[in-house]
C-alpha positions in Angstrom: 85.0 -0.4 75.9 84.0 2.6 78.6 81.1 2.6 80.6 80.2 6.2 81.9 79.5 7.2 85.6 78.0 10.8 86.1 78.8 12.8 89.3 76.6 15.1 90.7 76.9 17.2 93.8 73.0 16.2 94.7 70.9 13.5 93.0 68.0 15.4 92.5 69.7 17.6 90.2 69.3 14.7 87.7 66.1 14.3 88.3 64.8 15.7 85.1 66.5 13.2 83.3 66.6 9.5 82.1 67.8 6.8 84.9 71.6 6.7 85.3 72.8 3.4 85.7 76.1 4.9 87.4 74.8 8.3 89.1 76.9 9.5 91.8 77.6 11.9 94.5 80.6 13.7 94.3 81.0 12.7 98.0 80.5 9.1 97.1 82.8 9.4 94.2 85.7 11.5 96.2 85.4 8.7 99.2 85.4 6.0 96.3 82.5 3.6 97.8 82.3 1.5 94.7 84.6 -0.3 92.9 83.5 1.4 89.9 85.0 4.9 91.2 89.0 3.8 90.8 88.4 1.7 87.7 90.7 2.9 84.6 88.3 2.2 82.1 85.5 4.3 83.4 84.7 7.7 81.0 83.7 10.5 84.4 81.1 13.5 83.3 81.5 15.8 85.5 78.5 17.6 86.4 78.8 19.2 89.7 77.7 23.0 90.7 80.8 24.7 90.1 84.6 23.6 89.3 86.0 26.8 91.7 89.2 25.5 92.8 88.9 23.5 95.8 85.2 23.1 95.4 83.5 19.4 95.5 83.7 19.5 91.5 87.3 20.3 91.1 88.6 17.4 93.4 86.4 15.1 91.2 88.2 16.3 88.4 91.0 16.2 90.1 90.9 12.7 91.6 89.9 11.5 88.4 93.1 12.1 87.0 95.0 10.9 89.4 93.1 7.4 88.9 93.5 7.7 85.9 90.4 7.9 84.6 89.3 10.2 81.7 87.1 12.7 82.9 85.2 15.8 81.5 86.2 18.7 81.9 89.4 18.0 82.7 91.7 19.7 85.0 93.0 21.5 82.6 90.2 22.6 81.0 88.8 23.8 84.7 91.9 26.2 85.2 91.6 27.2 81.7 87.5 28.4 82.0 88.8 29.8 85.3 90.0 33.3 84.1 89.7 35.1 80.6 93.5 35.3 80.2 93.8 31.6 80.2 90.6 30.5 77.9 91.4 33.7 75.7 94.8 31.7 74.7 92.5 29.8 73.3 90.3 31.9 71.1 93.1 31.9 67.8 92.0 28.7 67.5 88.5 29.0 66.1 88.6 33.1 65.2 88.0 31.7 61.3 85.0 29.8 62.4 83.4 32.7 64.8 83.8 34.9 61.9 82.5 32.9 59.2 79.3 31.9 61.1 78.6 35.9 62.3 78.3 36.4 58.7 76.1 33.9 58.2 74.3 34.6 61.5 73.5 38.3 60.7 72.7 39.4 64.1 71.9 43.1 64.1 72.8 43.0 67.8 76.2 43.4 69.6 75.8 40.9 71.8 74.3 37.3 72.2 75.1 34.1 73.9 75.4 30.5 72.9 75.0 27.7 74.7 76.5 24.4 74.6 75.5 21.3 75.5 79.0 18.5 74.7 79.7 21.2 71.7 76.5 20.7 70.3 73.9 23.3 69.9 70.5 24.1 69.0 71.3 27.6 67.4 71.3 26.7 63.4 74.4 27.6 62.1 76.3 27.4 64.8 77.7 23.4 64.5 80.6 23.9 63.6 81.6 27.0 66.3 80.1 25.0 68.7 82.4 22.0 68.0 85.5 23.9 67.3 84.8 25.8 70.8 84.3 21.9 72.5 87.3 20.4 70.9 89.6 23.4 73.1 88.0 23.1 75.8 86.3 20.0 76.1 83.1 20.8 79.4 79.5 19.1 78.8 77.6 22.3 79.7 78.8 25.8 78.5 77.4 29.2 77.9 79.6 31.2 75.4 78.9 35.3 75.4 79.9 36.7 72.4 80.5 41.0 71.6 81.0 42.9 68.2 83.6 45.8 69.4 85.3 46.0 65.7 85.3 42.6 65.1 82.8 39.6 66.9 85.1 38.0 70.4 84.1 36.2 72.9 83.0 38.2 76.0 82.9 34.8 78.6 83.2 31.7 79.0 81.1 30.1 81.7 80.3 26.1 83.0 76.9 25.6 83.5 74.8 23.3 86.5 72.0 21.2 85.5 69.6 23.0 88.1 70.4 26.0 85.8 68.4 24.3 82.7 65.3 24.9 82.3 62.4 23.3 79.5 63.8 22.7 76.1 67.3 23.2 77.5 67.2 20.0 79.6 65.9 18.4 76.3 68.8 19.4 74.3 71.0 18.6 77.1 69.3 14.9 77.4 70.2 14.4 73.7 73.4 15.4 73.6 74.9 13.4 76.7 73.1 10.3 75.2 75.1 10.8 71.4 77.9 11.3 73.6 77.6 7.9 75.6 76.5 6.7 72.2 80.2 7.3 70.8 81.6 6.3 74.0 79.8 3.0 74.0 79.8 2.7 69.8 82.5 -0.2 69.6 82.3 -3.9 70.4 84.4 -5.3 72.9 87.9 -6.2 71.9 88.2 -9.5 70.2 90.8 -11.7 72.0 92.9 -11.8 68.9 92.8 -7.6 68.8 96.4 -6.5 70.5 96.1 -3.1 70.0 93.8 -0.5 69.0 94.6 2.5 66.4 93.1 5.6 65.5 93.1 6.7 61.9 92.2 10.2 61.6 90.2 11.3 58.5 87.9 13.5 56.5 85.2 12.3 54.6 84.2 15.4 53.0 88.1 16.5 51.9 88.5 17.5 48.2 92.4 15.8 48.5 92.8 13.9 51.4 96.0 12.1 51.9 94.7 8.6 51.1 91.3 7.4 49.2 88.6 5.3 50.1 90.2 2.1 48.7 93.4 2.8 50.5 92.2 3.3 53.7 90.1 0.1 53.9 93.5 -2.0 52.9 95.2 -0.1 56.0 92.2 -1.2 57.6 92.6 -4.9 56.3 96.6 -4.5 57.1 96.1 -3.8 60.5 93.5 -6.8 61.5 95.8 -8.9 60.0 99.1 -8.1 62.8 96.0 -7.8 65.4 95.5 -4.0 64.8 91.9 -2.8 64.8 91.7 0.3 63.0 89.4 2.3 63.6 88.3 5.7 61.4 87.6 8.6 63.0 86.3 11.9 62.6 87.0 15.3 64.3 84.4 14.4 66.8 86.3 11.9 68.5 89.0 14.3 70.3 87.4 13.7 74.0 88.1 9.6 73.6 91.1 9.6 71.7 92.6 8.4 74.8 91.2 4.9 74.3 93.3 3.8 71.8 96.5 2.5 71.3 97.6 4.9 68.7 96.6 7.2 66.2 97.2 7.1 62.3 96.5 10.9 60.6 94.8 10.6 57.5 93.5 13.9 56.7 95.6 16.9 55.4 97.4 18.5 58.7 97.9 22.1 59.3 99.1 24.1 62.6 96.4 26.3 63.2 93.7 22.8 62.3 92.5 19.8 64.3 94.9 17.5 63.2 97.9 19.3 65.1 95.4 19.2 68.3 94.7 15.7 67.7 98.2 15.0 67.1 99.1 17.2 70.5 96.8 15.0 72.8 97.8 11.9 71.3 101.7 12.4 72.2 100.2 13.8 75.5 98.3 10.8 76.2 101.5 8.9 75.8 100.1 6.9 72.4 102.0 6.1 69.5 101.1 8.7 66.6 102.2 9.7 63.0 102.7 12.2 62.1 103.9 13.2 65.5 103.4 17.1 66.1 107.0 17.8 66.0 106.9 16.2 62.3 104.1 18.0 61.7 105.4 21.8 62.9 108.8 21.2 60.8 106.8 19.7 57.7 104.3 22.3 57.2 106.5 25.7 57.0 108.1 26.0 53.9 110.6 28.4 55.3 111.7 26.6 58.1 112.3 23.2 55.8 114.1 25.2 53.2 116.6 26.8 56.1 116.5 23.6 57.5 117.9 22.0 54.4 120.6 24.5 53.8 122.0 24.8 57.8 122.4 20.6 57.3 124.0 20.6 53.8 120.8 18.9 51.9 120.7 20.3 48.3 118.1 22.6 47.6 117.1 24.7 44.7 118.7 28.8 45.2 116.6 30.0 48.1 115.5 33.5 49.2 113.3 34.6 51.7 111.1 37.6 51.2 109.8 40.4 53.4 108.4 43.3 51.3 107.7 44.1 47.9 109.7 47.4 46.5 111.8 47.8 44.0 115.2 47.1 45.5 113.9 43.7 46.9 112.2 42.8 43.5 115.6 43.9 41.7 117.6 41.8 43.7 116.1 38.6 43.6 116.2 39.1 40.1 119.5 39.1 40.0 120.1 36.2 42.5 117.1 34.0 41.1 116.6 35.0 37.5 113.2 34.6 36.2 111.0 32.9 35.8 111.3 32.1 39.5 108.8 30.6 41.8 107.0 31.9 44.8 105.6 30.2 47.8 103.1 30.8 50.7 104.8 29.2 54.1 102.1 26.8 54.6 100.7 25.8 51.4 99.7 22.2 50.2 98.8 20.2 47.1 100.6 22.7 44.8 98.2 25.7 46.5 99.7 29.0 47.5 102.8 28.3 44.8 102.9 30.5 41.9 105.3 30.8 38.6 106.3 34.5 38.4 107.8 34.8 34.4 108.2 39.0 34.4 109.1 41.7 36.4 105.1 42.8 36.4 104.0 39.4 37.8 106.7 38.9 40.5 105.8 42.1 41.6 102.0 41.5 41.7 102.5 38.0 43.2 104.9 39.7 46.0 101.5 42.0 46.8 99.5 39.3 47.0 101.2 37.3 48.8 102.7 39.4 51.4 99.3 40.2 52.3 98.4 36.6 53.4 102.3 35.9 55.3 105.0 38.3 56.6 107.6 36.3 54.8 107.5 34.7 51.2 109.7 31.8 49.7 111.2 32.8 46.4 113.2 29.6 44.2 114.9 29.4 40.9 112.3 27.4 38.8 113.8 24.0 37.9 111.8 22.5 35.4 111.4 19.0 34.7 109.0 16.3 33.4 108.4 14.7 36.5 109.5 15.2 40.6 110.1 12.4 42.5 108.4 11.3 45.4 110.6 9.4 48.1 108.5 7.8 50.4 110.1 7.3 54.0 108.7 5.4 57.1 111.1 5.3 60.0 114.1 7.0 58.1 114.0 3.5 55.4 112.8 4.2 51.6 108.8 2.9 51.6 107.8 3.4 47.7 109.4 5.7 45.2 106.7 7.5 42.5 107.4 9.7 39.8 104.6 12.2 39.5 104.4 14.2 35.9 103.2 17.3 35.5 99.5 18.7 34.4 98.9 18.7 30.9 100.1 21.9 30.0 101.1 22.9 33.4 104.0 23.3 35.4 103.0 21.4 38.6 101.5 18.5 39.5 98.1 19.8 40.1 96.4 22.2 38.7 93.7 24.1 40.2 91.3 26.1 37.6 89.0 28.3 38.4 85.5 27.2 39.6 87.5 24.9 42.2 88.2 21.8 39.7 91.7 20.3 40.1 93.3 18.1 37.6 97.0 16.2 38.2 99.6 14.7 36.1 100.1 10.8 35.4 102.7 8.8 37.6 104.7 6.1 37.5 106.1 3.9 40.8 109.0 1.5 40.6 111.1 -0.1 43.2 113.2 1.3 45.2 116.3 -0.2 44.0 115.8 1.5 40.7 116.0 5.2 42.0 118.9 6.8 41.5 121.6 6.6 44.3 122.0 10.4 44.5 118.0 10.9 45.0 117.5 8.4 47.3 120.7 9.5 49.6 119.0 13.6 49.6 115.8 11.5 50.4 116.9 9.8 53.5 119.2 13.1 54.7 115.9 15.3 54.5 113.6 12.8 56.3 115.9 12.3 59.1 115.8 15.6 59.5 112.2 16.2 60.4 112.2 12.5 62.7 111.4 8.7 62.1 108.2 9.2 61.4 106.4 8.7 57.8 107.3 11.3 55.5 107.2 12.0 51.6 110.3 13.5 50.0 109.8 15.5 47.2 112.5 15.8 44.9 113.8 17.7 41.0 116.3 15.9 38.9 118.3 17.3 36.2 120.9 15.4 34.4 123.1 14.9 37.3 121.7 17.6 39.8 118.9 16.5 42.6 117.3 19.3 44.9 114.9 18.4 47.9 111.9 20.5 47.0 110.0 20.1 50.2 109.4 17.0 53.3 105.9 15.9 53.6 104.0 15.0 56.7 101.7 12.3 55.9 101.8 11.6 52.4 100.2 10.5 49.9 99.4 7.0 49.9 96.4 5.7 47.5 95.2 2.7 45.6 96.6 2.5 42.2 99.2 5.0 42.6 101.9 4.6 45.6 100.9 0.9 46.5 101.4 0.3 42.6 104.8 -2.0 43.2 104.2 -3.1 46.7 100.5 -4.1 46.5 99.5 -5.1 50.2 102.6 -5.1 51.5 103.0 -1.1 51.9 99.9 -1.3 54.0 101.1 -3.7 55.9 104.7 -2.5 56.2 103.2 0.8 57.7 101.0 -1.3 60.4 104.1 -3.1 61.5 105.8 0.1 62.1 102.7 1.2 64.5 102.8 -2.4 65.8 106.7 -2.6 66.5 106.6 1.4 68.6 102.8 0.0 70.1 104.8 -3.2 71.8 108.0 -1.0 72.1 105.5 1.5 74.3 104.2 -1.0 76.1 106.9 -2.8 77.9 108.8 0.6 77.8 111.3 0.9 75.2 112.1 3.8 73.6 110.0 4.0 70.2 
């Protein structure tokens, strides 16, 4: 795996700190007088002065690149810090976080700074911020100034020089750079018989992740079988995603989340990746699905779109729709941010509600049935086919009480060959749609009418349930997909 070589614009900056076994000037580094300066697999921390464009620090970045090397901070990451209109692009990202750990903060002052050492800090609370801040804009040392006008922003950005640490702050420094070469360093080296090297993104501590325990060690088993090793990662691992092969999303995906920025530097780094972000922008937004659906013909349940909550509006999807109908939040997962509306009254309230949390709601006629099919769909060919029955005494699939328990309905899988022609044809139109990537097609049937519900990103895909007919084999279909693009990439054919 990477070894790590630290640059430094004069070694007795580092004095302070542990021996380095690969210290170097950034004048010995930019006139690359060892071997170890141009080599591919070297991680380069950057630790110079300052990253001013054209300074000493910003060619190391810079040259880096260009050797391709992976490097930190990037030079991306450089321009970004270098004015507030840039790094400020970047501050939708974590405003949920900033705001959630001022409240728990309670500062009775207006102002206060944070300081980061590889996005970890010392300031209790602050973890998650502090990684959220790292994962935009990945720099080993960072002071963050934060102000409360009407609501807590961040006043600066600024990188930080190692001469500029003083006491416990060179301690905290010390300990973060040596968990980060820990990570870098973590993994054995390749076993002759390991091809390729994949990525599977997930979250241990997610209420409903997209694939249990038991299911993720058989994609595990799958892959070492074809040569694959698979790795599981967490968030933490967005600065080396780059040394693998591909990456596998495991964990519940969401635009304004991690996983779309994962996904994003994966397709940047040129690495195989489902979902892909495109997948993963189309999948997620109700509204665009259900107008993609209806501009290409693939049969939908009656559709309206929503964009305020008066009388007229309410009248008239009452007239279009009927009730009950249902309503739908644009991004919502798992059966979250869907409600049934059965009276005037509750469409109304819902409508409220909802159009507090999105500018536009998605109204349907409710269709009800016993079950909904799931289609699953890997490279625009059928994967497993699942019918999943509703909650006892509910209309969906899962049911979230109150108190934050969630119970779901029973389901049955059967082989593909057995679905219905006329499913499995709206399946396959609505999957192609969003790409060739793997997808779950959710689907009503009644009597001789199918509707496409919505397209999933990621699906579902756990032990006992969706592997029911194909055992091992859907594991091991999915890791010859990545193995077919992962050879495909590599002698450069089109994936």
């Amino acid at each position: 795996m990477s070894q790590v070589i630290i640059l430094v614009d004069d070694p007795a900056d580092w004095a302070a700190y542990y021996p380095a076994r690969h210290l170097l000037s950034a004048r010995e580094y930019l006139q690359a007088q060892q071997s170890v300066c141009t080599d591919k697999k070297v991680q380069v921390i950057n630790l110079c002065r300052s990253y001013k464009y054209l300074s000493p620090g910003y060619y190391c970045s810079l040259l880096a690149e260009a050797r391709g090397q992976r490097v930190l901070p990037s030079v991306r990451t450089v321009n970004d810090l270098s004015r507030k209109a840039l790094y400020g692009l970047h501050f939708g990202q974590f405003e949920a976080a900033l705001d959630k750990a001022m409240k728990r903060k309670g500062s009775g002052s207006d102002h206060f700074s944070l300081m980061l050492y590889f996005g970890h800090t010392t300031q209790e609370g602050l973890a998650d911020l502090g990684r959220q801040i790292f994962d935009q804009l990945p720099c080993p040392l960072l002071k963050v100034d934060f102000r409360r006008r009407e609501q807590w922003t961040i006043e600066a950005l600024k990188p930080l020089a190692l001469k500029q640490l003083k006491g416990a702050e060179e301690d905290a420094f010390a300990q973060s750079l040596e968990q980060f070469n820990a990570r870098v360093w973590r993994n054995p080296r390749r076993r002759r018989s390991d091809r390729y090297e994949l990525a599977m993104l997930v979250n241990e501590e997610e209420a409903l992740p997209p694939s249990d325990k038991a299911a993720l060690k058989r994609f595990i088993r799958a892959g070492r079988q074809l040569g694959i090793r698979v790795d599981q990662i967490g968030r933490d691992a967005y600065t080396r995603l780059g040394e693998y092969d591909g990456l596998f999303i495991r964990e519940t995906t969401a635009l304004d989340h991690h996983t779309y920025q994962f996904a994003r530097k994966a397709e940047q780094e040129g690495m195989v990746v489902m979902d892909d972000p495109g997948s993963i922008l189309r999948c997620t937004n109700k509204i665009y699905l259900a107008e993609l659906m209806q501009a290409n013909g693939v049969p939908v349940p009656p559709t309206a779109f929503v964009f305020s909550d008066d009388d007229e509006q309410i009248d008239q999807l009452i007239e279009e729709l009927k009730l009950p109908m249902v309503l739908k939040i644009p991004d919502g997962s798992f059966s979250r941010g869907i409600s049934k509306v059965k009276t005037r009254e509750e469409l109304a309230a819902s409508l409220r509600d909802y159009l507090k949390q999105s500018s536009v709601v998605l109204a349907q006629a409710f269709m009800y049935t016993d079950y909904d099919w799931r289609i699953g769909v890997l490279n625009n060919r059928p994967l497993f086919a699942c019918q999943y029955f509703m909650s006892k005494g509910h209309w969906q699939i899962y049911h979230h009480q109150s108190g934050g328990k969630t119970e779901s309905g029973n389901s049955r899988t059967l082989p593909v060959q057995e679905v219905p022609p006329k499913v499995l044809k709206a399946a396959l139109k609505a999957a192609r749609l969003m790409g060739n990537g793997l997808y779950g097609v959710d689907l009503k049937q009644s009597g001789d009418q199918v509707v496409v519900i919505e397209v999933n990103d990621n699906p579902n895909i756990d032990a006992g349930v969706e592997d029911a007919w194909l055992g091992e084999d859907l594991y091991r279909q999915v890791m010859l997909e990545f193995l077919r693009r992962m050879e495909a990439k590599r002698i450069g054919l089109p994936v």
